[in-house]
C-alpha positions in Angstrom: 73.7 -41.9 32.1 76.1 -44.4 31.1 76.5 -47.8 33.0 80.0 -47.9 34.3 81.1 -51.3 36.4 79.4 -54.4 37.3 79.7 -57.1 40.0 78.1 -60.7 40.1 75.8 -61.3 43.0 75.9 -64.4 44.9 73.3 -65.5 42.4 76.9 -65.5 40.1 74.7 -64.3 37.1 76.5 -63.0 34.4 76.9 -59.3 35.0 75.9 -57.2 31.5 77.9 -54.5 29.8 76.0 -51.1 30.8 76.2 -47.9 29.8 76.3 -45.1 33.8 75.1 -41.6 35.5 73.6 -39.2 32.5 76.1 -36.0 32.8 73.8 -32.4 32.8 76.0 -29.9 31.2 77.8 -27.8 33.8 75.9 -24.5 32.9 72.6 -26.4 33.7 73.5 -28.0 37.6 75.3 -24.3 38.4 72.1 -22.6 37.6 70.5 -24.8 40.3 73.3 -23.7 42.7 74.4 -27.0 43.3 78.8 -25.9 42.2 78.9 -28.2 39.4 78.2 -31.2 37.0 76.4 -34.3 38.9 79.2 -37.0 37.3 82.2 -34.2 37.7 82.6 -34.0 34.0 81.1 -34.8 30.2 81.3 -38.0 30.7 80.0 -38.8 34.2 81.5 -39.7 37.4 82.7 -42.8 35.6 84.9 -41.7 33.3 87.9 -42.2 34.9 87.4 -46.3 35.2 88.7 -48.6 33.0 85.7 -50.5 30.8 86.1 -54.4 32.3 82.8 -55.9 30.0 80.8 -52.7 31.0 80.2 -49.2 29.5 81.4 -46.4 32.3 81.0 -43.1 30.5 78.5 -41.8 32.9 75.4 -43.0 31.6 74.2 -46.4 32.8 74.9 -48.4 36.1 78.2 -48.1 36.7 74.7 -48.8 35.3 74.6 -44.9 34.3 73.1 -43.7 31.4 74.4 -41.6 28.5 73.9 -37.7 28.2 71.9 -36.8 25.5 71.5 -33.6 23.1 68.3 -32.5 21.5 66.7 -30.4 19.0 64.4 -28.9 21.2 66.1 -26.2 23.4 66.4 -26.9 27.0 67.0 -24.8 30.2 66.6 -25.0 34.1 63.2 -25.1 35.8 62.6 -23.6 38.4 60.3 -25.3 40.8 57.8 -24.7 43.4 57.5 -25.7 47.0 56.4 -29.4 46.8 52.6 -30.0 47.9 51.4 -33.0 50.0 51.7 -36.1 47.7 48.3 -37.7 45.9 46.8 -40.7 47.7 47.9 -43.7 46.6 44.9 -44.8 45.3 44.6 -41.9 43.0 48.3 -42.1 42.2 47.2 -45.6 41.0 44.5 -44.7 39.1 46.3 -42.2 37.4 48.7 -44.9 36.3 45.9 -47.2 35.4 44.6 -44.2 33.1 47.9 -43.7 31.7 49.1 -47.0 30.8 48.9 -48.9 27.6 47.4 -52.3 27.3 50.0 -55.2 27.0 48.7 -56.4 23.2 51.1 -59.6 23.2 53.4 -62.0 24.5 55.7 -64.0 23.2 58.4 -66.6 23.9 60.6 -63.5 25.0 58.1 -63.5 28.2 59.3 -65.6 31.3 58.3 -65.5 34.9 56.6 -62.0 35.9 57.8 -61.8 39.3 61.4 -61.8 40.8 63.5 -63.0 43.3 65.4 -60.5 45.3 68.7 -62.0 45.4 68.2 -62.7 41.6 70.2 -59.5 40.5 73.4 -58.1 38.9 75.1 -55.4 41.6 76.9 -52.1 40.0 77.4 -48.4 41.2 74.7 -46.7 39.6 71.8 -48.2 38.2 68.6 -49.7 39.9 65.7 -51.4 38.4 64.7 -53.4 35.3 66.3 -53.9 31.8 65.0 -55.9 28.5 68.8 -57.1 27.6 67.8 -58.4 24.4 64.6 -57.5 21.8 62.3 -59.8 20.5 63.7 -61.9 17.2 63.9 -59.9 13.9 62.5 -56.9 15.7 64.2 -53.5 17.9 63.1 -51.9 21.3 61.8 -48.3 19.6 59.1 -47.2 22.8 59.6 -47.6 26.5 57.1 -46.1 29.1 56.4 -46.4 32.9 54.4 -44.1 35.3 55.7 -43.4 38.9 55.5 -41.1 41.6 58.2 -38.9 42.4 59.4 -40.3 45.5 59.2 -38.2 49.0 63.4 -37.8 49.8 65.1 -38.0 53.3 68.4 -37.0 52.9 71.4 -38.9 54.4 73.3 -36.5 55.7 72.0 -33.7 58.0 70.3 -30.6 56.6 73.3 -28.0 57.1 75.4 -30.4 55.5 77.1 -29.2 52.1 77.2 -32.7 50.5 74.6 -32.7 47.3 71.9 -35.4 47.1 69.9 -36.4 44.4 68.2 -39.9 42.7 67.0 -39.9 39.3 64.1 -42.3 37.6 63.5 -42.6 33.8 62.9 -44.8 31.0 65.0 -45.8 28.4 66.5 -47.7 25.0 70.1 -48.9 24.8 73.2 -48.7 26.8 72.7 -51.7 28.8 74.4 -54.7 26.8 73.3 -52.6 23.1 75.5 -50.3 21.5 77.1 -47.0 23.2 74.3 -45.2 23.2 71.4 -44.0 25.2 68.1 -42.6 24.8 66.4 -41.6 27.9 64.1 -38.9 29.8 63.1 -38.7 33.4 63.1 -36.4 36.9 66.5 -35.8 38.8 65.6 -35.0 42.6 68.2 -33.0 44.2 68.9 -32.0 48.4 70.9 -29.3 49.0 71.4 -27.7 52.6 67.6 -29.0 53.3 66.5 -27.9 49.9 64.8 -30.3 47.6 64.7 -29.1 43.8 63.9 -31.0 40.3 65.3 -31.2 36.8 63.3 -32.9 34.2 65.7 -33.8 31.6 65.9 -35.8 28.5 69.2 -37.2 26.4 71.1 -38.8 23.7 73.9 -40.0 25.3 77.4 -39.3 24.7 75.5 -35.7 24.0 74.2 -33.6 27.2 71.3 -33.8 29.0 69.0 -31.1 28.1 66.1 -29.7 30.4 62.4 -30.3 29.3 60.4 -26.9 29.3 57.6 -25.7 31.2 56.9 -28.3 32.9 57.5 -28.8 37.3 57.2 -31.6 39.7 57.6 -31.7 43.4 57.3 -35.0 45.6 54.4 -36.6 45.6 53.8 -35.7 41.8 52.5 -38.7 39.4 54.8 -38.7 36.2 54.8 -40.8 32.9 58.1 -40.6 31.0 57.7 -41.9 27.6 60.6 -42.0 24.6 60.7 -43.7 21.2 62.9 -44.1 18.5 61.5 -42.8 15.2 64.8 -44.2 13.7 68.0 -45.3 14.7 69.4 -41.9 15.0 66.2 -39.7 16.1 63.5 -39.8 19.2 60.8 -37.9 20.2 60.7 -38.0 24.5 57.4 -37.0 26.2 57.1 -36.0 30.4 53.4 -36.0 31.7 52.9 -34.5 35.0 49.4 -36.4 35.7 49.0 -34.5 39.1 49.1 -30.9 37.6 48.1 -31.8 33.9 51.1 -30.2 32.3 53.4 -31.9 29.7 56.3 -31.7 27.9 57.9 -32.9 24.3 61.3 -33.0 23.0 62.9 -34.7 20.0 66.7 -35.4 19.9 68.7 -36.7 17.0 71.9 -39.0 17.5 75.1 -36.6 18.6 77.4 -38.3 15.6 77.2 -41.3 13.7 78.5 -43.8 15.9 75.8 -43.2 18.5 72.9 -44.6 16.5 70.6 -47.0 18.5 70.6 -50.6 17.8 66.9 -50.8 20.1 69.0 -54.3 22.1 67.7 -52.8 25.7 64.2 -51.1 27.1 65.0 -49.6 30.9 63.3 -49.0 33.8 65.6 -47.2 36.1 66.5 -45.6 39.5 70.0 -43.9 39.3 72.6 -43.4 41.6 74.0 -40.3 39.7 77.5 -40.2 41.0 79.3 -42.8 43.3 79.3 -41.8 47.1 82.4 -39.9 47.7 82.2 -38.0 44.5 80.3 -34.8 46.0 76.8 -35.9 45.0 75.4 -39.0 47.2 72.5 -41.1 46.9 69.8 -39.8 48.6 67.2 -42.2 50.3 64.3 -42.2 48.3 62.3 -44.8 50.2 60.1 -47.1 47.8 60.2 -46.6 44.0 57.8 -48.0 41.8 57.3 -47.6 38.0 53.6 -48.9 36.7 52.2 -49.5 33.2 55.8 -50.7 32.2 55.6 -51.1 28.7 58.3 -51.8 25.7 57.7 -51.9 22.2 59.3 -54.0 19.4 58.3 -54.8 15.8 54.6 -53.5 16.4 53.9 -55.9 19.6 53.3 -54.5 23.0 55.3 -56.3 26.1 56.1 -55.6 29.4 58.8 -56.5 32.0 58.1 -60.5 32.0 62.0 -61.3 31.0 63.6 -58.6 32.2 67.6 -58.7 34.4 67.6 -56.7 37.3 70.3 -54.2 38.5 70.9 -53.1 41.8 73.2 -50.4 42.9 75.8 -51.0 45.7 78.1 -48.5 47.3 81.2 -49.3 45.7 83.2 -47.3 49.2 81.6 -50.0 51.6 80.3 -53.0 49.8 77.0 -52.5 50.9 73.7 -52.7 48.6 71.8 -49.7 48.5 69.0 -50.1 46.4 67.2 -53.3 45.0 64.6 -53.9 42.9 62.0 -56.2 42.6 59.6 -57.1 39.6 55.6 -57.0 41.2 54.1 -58.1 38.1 54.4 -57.9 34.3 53.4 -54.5 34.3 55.4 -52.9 37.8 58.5 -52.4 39.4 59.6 -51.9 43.0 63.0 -50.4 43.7 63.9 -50.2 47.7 66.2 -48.4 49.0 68.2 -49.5 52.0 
């Protein structure tokens, strides 16, 4: 999902270059029924924009992010009818369980907790990005836990328009390189019907589906990737509330969409701006715990991080904004 157009809050802070929406191949979002590519076309709902300082390919927040291919094969899930969602206390152990220890800080740290006004506003990305990487070192492993987030679609049920939200994790795309290298869960509505499509990418490739694996809402997921070089990743889903998991390695689409490791991500995505045939759905509260980057053998989390918020580019309104709890979790509201 590639980031595809920016705007400076009133904070007037200094809106990064961003990759915007990932693009599924065509084949992939027909099989779910849904008539069609969530972005329109290979390169995302964006691709028609002219870049002004900010990727718009389809990938990050319009903040997209990119599309990625993979050497693991990939195909549609189906998925089950989605059970009563975990406690929140056992979502949170879960997390707990799941998450690495912070090993270090540095000078890269600052304040672990955010203002909400304190954000950049674009059309597609929501959350938390490292914009720059520790000195003499890259971002090569991004993680976060959350829980797939209980949907109330914005339209009525009999209405044709296509919903969907999409959380992952990811390295690049933001204000480093072209590139993209991200997994998470897509949630889609269609005529009252909520589906999933676990995905991973190397964006300006296609996003491929992750096998064998299913989540429905309520369902406590860690996404994982890392960057085993500049042109190849291994990307890891763990459903914690069903115990099933999923692996996939991916290797740079051509040469000039190597990763320079500039960003770590934390991101709910808008994945096509309202208008386009696929809206943002309502998703509620998001939050992504054990948020954890890694760069040149040291452990940090989102202490430093920009935030992005996505506003309806139609009507000028803010639609989602996030918030930084601690060093370790992010809120994303939407509203």
């Amino acid at each position: 999902m590639k980031f595809a157009s920016t705007v400076a809050l009133t904070a007037l802070l200094a809106a990064p270059a961003l990759a915007g929406p990932h693009g599924h191949s065509r084949t992939e979002y027909a099989n779910k029924q849904f008539g069609g590519a969530p972005g329109g076309n290979a390169n995302g709902p964006f691709g028609d924009q002219q870049q002004q300082g900010q990727p718009g390919q389809g990938l990050a927040p319009s903040f997209g992010s990119g599309s990625g291919s993979g050497s693991g094969s990939g195909s549609s899930q189906s998925q089950p009818t989605p059970p009563s969602a975990p406690s929140s206390s056992s979502a949170a152990a879960a997390a707990a369980a799941a998450a690495p220890a912070v090993t270090s800080s540095s000078s890269h740290s600052s304040s672990s907790s955010s203002s909400e006004d304190d954000y950049s506003v674009n059309e597609n990305w929501a959350g938390a990005v490292q914009e720059t990487a520790p000195s003499s070192a890259t971002w090569t492993y991004v993680q976060a836990t959350f829980t797939m987030p209980s949907v109330t679609p914005t339209a009525a049920s009999s209405s044709s328009d296509d919903q969907a939200v999409s959380l992952w994790v990811g390295i690049d795309g933001a204000t480093g390189g072209n590139s993209i290298w991200q997994a998470g869960v897509d949630t889609y509505v269609q005529d009252g019907e909520t589906t999933f499509f676990a995905w991973y990418e190397w964006y300006p490739a296609n996003s491929q589906a992750f096998e064998g694996i299913d989540f429905s809402e309520g369902d406590v997921v860690v996404a994982t990737v890392e960057s085993t070089s500049s042109s190849e990743g291994v990307a890891t889903l763990e459903n914690l509330t069903t115990g099933k998991n999923a692996t996939a390695t991916a290797s740079a689409p051509s040469s000039d969409a190597t990763l320079t490791g500039t960003n770590a991500e934390w991101i709910v995505e808008d994945l096509a701006i309202d208008g386009d045939g696929l809206t943002f759905i309502d998703f509620g509260e998001a939050y992504f715990t054990g948020c954890v980057a890694k760069a040149g053998g040291k452990t940090y989390g989102l202490d430093g991080s920009a935030l992005y918020a996505v506003e309806d580019s139609t009507s000028s309104t803010v639609q989602a904004v996030p918030s930084i709890v601690s060093s370790s979790e992010l809120k994303v509201t939407y509203q």
